[in-house]
C-alpha positions in Angstrom: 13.0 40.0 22.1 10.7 40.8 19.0 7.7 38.2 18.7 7.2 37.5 15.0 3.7 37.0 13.3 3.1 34.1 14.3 3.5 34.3 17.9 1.6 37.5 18.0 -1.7 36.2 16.2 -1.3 33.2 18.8 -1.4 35.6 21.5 -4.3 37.8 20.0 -6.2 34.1 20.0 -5.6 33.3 23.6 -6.5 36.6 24.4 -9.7 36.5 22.8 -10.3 33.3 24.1 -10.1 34.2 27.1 -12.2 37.1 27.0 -14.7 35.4 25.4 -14.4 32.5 28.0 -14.8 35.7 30.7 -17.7 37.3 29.2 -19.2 33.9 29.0 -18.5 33.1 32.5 -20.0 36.0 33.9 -22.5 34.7 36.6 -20.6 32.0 37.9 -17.6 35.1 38.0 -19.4 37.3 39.8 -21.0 35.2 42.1 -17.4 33.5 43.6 -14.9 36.7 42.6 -17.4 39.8 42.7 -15.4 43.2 43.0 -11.8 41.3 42.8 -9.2 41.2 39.8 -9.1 37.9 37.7 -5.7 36.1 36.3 -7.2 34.2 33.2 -5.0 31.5 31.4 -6.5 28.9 28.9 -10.2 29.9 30.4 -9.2 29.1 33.8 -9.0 31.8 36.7 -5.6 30.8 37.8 -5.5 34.0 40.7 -7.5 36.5 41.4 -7.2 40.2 44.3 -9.0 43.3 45.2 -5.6 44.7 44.6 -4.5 44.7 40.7 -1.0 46.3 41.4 -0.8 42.7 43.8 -2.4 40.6 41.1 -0.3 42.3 38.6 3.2 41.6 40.5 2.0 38.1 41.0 1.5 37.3 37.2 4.4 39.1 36.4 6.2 36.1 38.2 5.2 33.7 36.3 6.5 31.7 33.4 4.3 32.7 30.9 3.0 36.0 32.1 1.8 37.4 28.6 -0.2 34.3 28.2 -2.6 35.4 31.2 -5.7 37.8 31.0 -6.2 40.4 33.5 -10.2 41.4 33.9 -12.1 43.3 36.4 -15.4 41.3 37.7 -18.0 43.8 39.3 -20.0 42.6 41.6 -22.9 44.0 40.2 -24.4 43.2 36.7 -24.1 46.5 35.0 -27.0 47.5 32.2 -26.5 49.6 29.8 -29.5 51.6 28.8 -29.4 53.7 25.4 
């Protein structure tokens, strides 16, 4: 099935929402799902696995999987220095 226009700018919203919600989030992220794969939907972690192929099947499962947010949380606060 072809999404039209509108569905795909509604999906490149909750996407970014979510990201930003993510990056946001960070600390609090790190801190209870350090080194694990995150299932983001409406800025909620609705699942989460060390294994993404797990994760991944999991969310594919789901009702609305293209609605969800897949992120990696490191355990460790990376700084980039230029």
């Amino acid at each position: 099935m072809l999404a039209n226009q509108e569905e795909i700018l509604a999906s490149i919203r909750r996407e970014r929402e979510n990201l930003a919600w993510v990056t946001g989030s960070m600390p609090q992220l790190r801190r209870k799902f350090g080194d694990q794969f995150i299932a983001v939907r409406d800025r909620k972690v609705i699942d989460h696995d060390e294994n993404f192929e797990k994760l991944l099947a999991r969310v594919r499962k789901l009702e609305d999987p293209e609605s969800v947010t897949l992120e990696f949380v490191s355990a460790l606060e990376l700084v980039w220095m230029l």
